[in-house]
Every structure is written in C-alpha cells, then in structure tokens.
N, C-alpha and C positions, 0 to 999 in steps of 0.2 A: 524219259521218266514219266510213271504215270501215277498220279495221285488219285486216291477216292476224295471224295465229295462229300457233303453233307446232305445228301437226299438219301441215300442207304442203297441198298441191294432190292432190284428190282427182279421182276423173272416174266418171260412168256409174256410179252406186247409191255412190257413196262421196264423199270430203269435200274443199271448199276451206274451212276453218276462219277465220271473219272474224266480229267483235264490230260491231253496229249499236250507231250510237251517234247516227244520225238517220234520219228516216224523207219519205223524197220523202211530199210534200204533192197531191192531185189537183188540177187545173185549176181547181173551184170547189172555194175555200177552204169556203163556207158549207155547200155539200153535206156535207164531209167533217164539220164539226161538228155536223150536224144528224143524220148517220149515230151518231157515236161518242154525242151524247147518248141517242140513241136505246138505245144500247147499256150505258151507264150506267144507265140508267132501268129497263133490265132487270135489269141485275146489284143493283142496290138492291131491286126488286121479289121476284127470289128467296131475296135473302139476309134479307128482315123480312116474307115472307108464306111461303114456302116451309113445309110444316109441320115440316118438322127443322132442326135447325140445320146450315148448312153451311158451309164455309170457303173464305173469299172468294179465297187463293189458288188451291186446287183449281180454284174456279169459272173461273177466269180461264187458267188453264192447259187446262182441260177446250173452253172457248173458243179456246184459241190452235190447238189441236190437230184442232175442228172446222174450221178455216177452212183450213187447211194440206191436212187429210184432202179437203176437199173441190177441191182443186187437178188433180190427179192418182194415180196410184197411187204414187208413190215421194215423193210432197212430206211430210212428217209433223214432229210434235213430239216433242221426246228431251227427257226427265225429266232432273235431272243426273245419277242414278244409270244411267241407259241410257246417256247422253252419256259419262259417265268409262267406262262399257265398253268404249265404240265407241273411244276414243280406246287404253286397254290396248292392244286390237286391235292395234291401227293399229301401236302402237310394239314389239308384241311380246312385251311383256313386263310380267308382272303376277304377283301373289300366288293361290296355288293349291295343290291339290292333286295335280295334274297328271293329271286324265280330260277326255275328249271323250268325251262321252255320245251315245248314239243314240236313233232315238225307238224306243218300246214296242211288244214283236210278240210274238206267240205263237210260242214255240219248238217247231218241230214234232218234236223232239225228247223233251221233255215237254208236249204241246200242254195235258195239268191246269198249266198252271202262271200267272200272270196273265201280262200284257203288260207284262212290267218293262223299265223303261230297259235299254240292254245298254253296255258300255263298247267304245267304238268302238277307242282309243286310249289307251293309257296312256304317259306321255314319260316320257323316260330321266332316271334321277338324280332323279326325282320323288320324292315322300312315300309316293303311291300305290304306286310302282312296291315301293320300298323297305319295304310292308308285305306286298308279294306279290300286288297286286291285277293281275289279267290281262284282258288282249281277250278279250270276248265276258262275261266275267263279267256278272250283273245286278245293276241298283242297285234295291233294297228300298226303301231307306226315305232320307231323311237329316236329319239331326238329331231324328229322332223322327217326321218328317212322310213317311206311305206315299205311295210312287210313283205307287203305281195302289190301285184300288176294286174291288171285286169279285173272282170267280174266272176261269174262261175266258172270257168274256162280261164280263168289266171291263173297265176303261178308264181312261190315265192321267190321276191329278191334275193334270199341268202337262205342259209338253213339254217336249224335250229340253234347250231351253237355256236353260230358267228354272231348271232340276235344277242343270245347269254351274255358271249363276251364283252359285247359291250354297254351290257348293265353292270360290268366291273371296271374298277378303275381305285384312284385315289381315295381314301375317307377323307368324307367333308365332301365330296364332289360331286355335282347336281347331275341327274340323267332323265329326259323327260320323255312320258310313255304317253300313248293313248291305248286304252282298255274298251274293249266293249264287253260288256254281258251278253246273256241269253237275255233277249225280251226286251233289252233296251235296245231305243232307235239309233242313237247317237253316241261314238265311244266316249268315253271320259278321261281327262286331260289329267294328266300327275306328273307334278316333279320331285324327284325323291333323291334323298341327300346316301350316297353311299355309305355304308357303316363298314367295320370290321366285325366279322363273323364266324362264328366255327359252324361247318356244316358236318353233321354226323355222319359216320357210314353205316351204320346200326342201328336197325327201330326194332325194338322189342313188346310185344304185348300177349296177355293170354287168351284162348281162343274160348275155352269154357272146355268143363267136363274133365282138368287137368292137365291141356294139351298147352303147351310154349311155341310161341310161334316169332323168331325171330330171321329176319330179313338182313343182309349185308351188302350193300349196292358198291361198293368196290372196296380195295383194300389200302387202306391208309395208314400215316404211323400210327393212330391210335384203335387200330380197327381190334386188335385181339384185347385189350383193356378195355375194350369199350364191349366185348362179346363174352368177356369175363363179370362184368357189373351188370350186363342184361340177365345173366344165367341166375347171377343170386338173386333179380330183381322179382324173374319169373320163379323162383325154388320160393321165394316169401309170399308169394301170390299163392301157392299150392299148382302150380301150372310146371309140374314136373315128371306127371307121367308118361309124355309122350314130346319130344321136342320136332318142329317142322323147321327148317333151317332156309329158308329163301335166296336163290343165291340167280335167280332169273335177270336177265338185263344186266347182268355184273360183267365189266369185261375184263377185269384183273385188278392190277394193282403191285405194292410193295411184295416181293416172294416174303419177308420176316414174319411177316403181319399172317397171308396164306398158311406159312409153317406153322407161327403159333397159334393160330384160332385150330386147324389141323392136330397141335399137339396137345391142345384143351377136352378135346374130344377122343385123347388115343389113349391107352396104358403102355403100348409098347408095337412096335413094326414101324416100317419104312415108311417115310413119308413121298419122300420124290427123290429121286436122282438124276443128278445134269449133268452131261457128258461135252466134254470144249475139245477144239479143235485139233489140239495136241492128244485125244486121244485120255485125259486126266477126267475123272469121276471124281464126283462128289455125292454124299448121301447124307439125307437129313434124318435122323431116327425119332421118334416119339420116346419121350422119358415119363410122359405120365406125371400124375395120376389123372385118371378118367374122370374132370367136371360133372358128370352125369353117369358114374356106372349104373350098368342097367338099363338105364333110360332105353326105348330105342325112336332111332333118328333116321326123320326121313327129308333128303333136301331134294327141293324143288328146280330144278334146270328147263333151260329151253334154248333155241338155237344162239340167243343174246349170252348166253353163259361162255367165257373165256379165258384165254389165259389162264390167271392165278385163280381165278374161283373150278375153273377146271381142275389142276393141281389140288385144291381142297376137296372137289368132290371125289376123286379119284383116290386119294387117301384114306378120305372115310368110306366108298366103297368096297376098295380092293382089301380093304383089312375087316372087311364084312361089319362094320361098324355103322352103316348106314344104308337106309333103300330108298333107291335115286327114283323121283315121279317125276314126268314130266315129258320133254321132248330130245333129241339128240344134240349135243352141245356144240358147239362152234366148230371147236376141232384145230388149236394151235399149241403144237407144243415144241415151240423154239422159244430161246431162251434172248431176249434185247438188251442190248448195254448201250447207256447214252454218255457221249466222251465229251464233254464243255470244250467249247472253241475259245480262242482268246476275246472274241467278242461279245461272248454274254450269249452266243448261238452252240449247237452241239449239232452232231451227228449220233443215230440211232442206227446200231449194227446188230444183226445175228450174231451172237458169237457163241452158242451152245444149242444142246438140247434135251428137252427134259422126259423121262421116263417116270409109269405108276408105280408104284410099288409090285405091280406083277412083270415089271420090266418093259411093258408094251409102251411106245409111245403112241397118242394120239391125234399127232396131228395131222389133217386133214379127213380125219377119222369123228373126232369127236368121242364122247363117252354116252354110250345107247343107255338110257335109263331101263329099270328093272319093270317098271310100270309105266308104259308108253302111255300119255295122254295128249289129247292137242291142244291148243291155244282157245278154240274157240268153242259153244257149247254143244254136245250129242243130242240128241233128241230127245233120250233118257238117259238117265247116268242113277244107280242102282246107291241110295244113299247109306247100305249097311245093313246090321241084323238087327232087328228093332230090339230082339230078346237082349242084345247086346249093351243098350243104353238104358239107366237108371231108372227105377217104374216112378210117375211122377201120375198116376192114377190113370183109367180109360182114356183112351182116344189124346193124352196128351204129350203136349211136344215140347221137345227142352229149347230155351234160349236158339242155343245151336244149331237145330233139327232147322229152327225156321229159318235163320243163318243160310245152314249146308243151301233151301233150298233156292237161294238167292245166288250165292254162290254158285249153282251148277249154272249158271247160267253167265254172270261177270267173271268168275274166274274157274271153271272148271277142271282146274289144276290142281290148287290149292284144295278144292272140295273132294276129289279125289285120293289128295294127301292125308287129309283130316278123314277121308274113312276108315284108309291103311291104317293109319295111326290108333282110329277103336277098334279095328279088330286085333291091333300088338297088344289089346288089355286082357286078352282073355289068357296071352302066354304069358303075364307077367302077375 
C-alpha cells in the first residue's frame, strides 16, 4: 500500500512524498529469496567477522544507499536528518539563524587571508541580521569548529551547506559564530539564539522606467501566492510594462508551485507533460487568465537553472510567452519521487519524465536561451537606443542609464535583460 504524504508533488530533482508499506515481488519468487538470503548472509558475515565492530543499521542504510547510488545520478538515500531538511525546504520555514552561506574563496582583496565561507545573505528580522552580521562578511569558525585549514593554500573543512545546516536547529537554541569583516583584524565572536522563521522564495522590486523585476530562488508551497502578491505589488508601483522573471541559481522545487507560477503567466497551452514507467501520460494545461496580458516577459537562466524552474521556463517559452536571456540551463528532465521509510529516512527514485510543451524533453540538453549572454562582463555591451528612453534634457541620464552602466559590469545578464525589455516598448 502506498500512501501520499504531506509534503505534495514534487517534479524533476524534487519530491512526490509517499510511505512504502509493500514491495512488488519479481516474477520468480525463488530468485528473489535466494538474492536477499544471499544478502543476509553477507550482512551476518560482516557484522561477526568484520574486525571492528559495526552497526547493523548503519550497515543496512550504507546498503540501501548503494543500490539507489547505483540507479542513476539523482536516485539517492536521505538519512532523517537530510530528509527533515529537505522537507523545511520545501515548507519554508524552519529554525535558524538566518545566513545563506557561500562556498570559500580567496578575497582578492586580502588574498593572506583563508578561503572562509562568505555570507551570501542575511534575512530580514533575523538573529543574524539583528546582531549586525552583513553580506559578504566571512564565517571563521562555528561552534568552535574552523571553516577552513590552512593559510592562502587552505581549504574548507566542509562546504557551504553543511556550515548552513548547522546554524539550524531547535528555537531557543544557542549557536556560536565568529565573523570577520573586511578591514577588521580580528573576527568577532556571536552567539545567537535560533528563531523560527519564514524564508521567502520571492523578491520582487521595480527596476525604473516601468520595468518589474522579480526573482524566484526555488519553488515552495507558497511560491505562486507569493508571485501572485509580487505581480500586484509591482502593477501598484507602475512597474508593469515590461516583467524580468529571475529564475538563475534556482534548482527547482515543488512541480504545483512551477505549474502555478507557469499558469499565472499562460491564457491557455500545455504546460509540461510526464510520461511514468508504465507508459501512462500526464498533461498539465494553462486555464488562464494571463496576470499580465500583454506585458512581455523576459526570464533570466544560466547553467544553476534546474528542474522545475526549467519546467517554467520551458512553458513560457515554448507557448512564446517569454524571451529566455542568459546562459544554457542545467538540463534535467526526470521526474523524483521520495518514498518515507519507516524510520523517518526515504529513498529518492526516478520514476518518470517530463516533456515542453513542444514535446521535446531536455534533459541533458538543457533549454538554449533566445539571447545567449555570459555570466561574466564583455568589454562593451551596447546599452540600447538612446532615442529610445525618456528625453530628461541634453546629455542627461535616467536613474537606470547610471544603474545599466553598473550593471554591465556586476551583472551583465540582467543588463542585458533590462535592454530587451526597452526595446519591447517600442512594439507595445
């Protein structure tokens, strides 16, 4: 018998959460017993010859996890403690201190310095936030445990999001950092009390000159509610003539969440169809109406773009409802379903796969953007038709102009987005 869960339908590296509670049998019965004794006879063989002692869970977990590993590259075993993260994730909201850590690099700023984690993000109303802790600062140490090893030629103890995870824990629960800044000699020592928090998957703000510029860093339950209150937030702002949809560094998420932000943006066509083992199709359609007719929409990808943010961009391209900037997207389009074991652990399986709307799947493919740009800045990049932007007297520049020119250079993507997007004013 297999039951759903309360985590919901995941799609493409993320979760349909379902508890086994029997296991299809193969055609010979007797094979299958002759395999598991086989299998038995090992795991008794290691646990009373082995010369250390080991523990018979482990063993059998370190097994489930071979056999999964050996599937594919996305098929794997989640410990409960991975498994309760994945699930936070998913819902949003969890106990923390409120950093998103980066991984460890030499600041060519102080290149004597190690490769300390850096703080990518700090959220508002947070712990962190509230002891003064900033973007870019570096993480030293935490709880007592150094970052990294060594001097310039070090290298981190752990990466980034084993660092994160353990700035999570229980609310009420002390976790103690040391920080350094830029320009200070000596990091500074913090112990900060974990809160419960809601971490957004949706920042929204306007760019100037009309333009909406919203970003969705993965897909959660509340990710298309939360891309429905940004739409009206930027339409009250007058930031409605041209939408920029940010969907870079996203590596997926819940498929419900993907379909609906997908079906906020459709009037009508396919949105993705998944095709399972047995050969059975499924098809999601757009029912409309269009959040933004008219508008036109340009979303930003790069190789960090996956799964279900794939699924979305694929949606709103292939129904010509959007023109993709950026770089070629990851490229997976298999469908993961995670099964709860009886110990609070699961297994993540391929169990389908997902097709565009033009039928094509992408994975290992990725989705080629319409306007290839790279990551990093050109030596010129062409910021528009001047005749194009608001006359604001001789020789002068809007807000934005001085923005863009800032931009070709920190984000060259985005700036290039934001031109697309002024020259869609002249067809609208």
């Amino acid at each position: 018998m297999i039951r759903t869960s309360h985590i919901g339908a995941f799609l493409a590296g993320t979760v349909v959460a379902c508890a086994v509670g029997a296991v299809a049998a193969p055609s010979d019965p007797r094979t299958r017993f002759t395999r598991l004794d086989a299998f038995a006879r090992a795991l008794h063989l290691t646990q009373t010859e082995y010369v250390d002692d080991v523990d018979e869970a482990a063993l059998i977990n370190n097994a489930i996890a071979g056999m999964t590993h050996g599937l594919d590259r996305y098929s794997t075993y989640l410990s409960p403690q991975r498994y309760h993260r994945m699930i936070e994730d998913t819902e949003g909201e969890y106990a923390s201190v409120g950093l998103t850590i980066g991984p460890g690099a030499i600041d060519d700023a102080h290149p004597n310095l190690p490769p300390y984690p850096w703080i990518d993000d700090v959220a508002a109303g947070s712990p962190a936030e509230a002891a003064g802790v900033l973007p870019d600062d570096r993480l030293v140490a935490v709880n007592g445990n150094p970052t990294t090893i060594g001097g310039k030629a070090g290298k981190e103890t752990a990466d980034a999001s084993q660092w994160e995870a353990q700035l999570r824990g229980e609310p009420g629960t002390r976790v103690k950092l040391l920080v350094l800044r830029a320009g200070s000699k000596e990091p500074r020592e913090l112990s900060l009390v974990r809160a419960r928090m809601k971490v957004p998957s949706v920042h929204a703000e306007p760019i100037g000159e009309g333009i909406g510029y919203i970003a969705i860093s993965r897909f959660a339950e509340t990710t298309a509610a939360d891309t429905t209150v940004a739409i009206a937030n930027l339409q009250s702002q007058q930031a409605y003539r041209a939408l920029i949809l940010d969907l870079r560094r996203n590596p997926g998420g819940l498929v419900t969440s993907a379909i609906a932000v997908a079906d906020t943006f459709l009037h009508e066509g396919t949105i993705v169809t998944t095709k399972h083992r047995d050969g059975k199709s499924e098809r999601a359609q757009a029912h409309g109406p269009d959040a933004l007719p008219d508008v036109p929409i340009f979303c930003l990808v790069d190789g960090g773009t996956a799964s279900a943010a794939e699924l979305l961009t694929a949606a709103l391209a292939q129904n010509r409802r959007a023109t993709v900037v950026g770089e070629t997207t990851f490229g997976k389009g298999t469908v993961q379903t995670f099964f709860d074991l009886p110990d609070g652990s699961a297994v993540k399986l391929t169990t389908a796969r997902y097709y565009g709307p033009n039928g094509q799947s992408i994975d290992s493919k990725g989705i080629i953007p319409d306007i290839m740009v790279a990551g990093f800045a050109p030596d010129e990049i062409d910021m528009g038709d001047p005749a194009a932007l608001p006359a604001k007297g001789a020789g002068a520049q809007s807000p934005l102009d001085v923005r863009l020119s800032q931009l070709s250079i920190d984000d060259p993507q985005l700036a290039e987005a934001i031109k697309a997007a002024r020259k869609s004013f002249k067809n609208h």
